[in-house]
C-alpha positions in Angstrom: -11.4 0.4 132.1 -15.2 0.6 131.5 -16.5 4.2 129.7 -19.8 4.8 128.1 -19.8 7.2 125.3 -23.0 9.2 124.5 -24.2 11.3 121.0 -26.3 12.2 119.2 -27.2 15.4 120.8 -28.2 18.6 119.5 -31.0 21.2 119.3 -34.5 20.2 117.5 -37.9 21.7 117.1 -40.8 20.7 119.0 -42.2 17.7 116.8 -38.8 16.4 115.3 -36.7 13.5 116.2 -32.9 12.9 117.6 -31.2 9.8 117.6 -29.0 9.1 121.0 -26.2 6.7 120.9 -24.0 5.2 124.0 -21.0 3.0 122.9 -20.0 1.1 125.8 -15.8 -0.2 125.9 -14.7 -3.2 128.6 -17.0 -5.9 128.7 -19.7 -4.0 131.2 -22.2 -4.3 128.2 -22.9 -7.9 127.7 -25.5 -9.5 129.8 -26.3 -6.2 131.6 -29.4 -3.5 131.8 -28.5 -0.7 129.8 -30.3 2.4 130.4 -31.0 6.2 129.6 -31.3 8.6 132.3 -32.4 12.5 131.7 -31.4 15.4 134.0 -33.5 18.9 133.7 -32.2 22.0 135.5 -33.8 22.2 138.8 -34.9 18.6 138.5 -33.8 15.2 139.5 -32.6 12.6 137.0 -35.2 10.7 136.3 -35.7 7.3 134.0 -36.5 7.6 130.9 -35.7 3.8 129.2 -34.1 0.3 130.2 -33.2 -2.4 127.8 -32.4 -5.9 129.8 -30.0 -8.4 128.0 -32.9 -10.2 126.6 -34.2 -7.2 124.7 -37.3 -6.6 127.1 -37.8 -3.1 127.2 -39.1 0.0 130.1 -40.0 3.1 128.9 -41.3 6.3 131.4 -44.7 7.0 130.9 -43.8 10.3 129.8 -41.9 8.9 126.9 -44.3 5.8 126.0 -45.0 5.8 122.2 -42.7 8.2 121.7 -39.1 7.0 122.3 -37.5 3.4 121.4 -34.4 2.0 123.3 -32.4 -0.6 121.2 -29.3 -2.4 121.8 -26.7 -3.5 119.3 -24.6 -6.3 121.2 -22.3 -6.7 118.6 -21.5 -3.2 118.8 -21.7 -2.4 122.3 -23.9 -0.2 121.7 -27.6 1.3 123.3 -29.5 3.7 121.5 -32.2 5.8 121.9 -34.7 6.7 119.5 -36.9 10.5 120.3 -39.9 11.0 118.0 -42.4 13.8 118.3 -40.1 15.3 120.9 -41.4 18.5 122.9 -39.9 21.1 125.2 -39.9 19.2 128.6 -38.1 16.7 126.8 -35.4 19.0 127.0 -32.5 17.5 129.1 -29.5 16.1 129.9 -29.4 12.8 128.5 -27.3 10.2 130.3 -26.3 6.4 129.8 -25.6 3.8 132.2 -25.4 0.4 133.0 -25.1 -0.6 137.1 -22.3 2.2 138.1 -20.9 3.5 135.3 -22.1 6.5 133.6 -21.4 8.5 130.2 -20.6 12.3 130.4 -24.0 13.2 129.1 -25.3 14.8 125.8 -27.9 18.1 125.4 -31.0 17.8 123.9 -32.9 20.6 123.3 -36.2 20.9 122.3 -37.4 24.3 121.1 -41.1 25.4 120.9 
């Protein structure tokens, strides 16, 4: 059975950093796009990073420069890293790879 496992969570002033991290189990992870979806209330989910297999990388333009997506194959493991992070960064922060999806962590960004 394939889960993803988000953390990393947790409330942050405007300007600070959080650290996301999606441990994937089954063998879903290797050779797949992993990537980080975001959900505000009252908005869609949106994008926010991909990492292919090969390490190239997509970021939102909303997020450029400020966010890094890695991958850890070894571990099964996608990460995502928020610097300078503001309040519309504020979300529900979601991983997946093709139709599996974690339960989603908060992150909340106060001004």
């Amino acid at each position: 059975q394939v889960q993803l496992v988000e953390s990393g969570g947790g409330l942050v002033q405007a300007g600070g950093s959080l650290r996301l991290s999606c441990a994937a189990s089954g063998s879903i992870f290797s050779g797949n796009t992993m990537n980080w979806y975001r959900q505000a209330p009252g908005k869609q989910r949106e994008l926010v990073a991909a990492v292919t297999s090969g390490d190239s990388t997509y970021y939102a333009d909303s997020v450029k420069g400020r966010f890094t997506i890695s991958r850890d194959n070894a571990k099964s493991t996608v990460y995502l890293l928020m610097n300078s992070l503001r309040p519309e960064d504020t979300a529900v922060y979601y991983c997946n790879v093709m139709y599996v999806w974690g339960q989603g962590t908060q992150v909340t960004v106060s001004s």
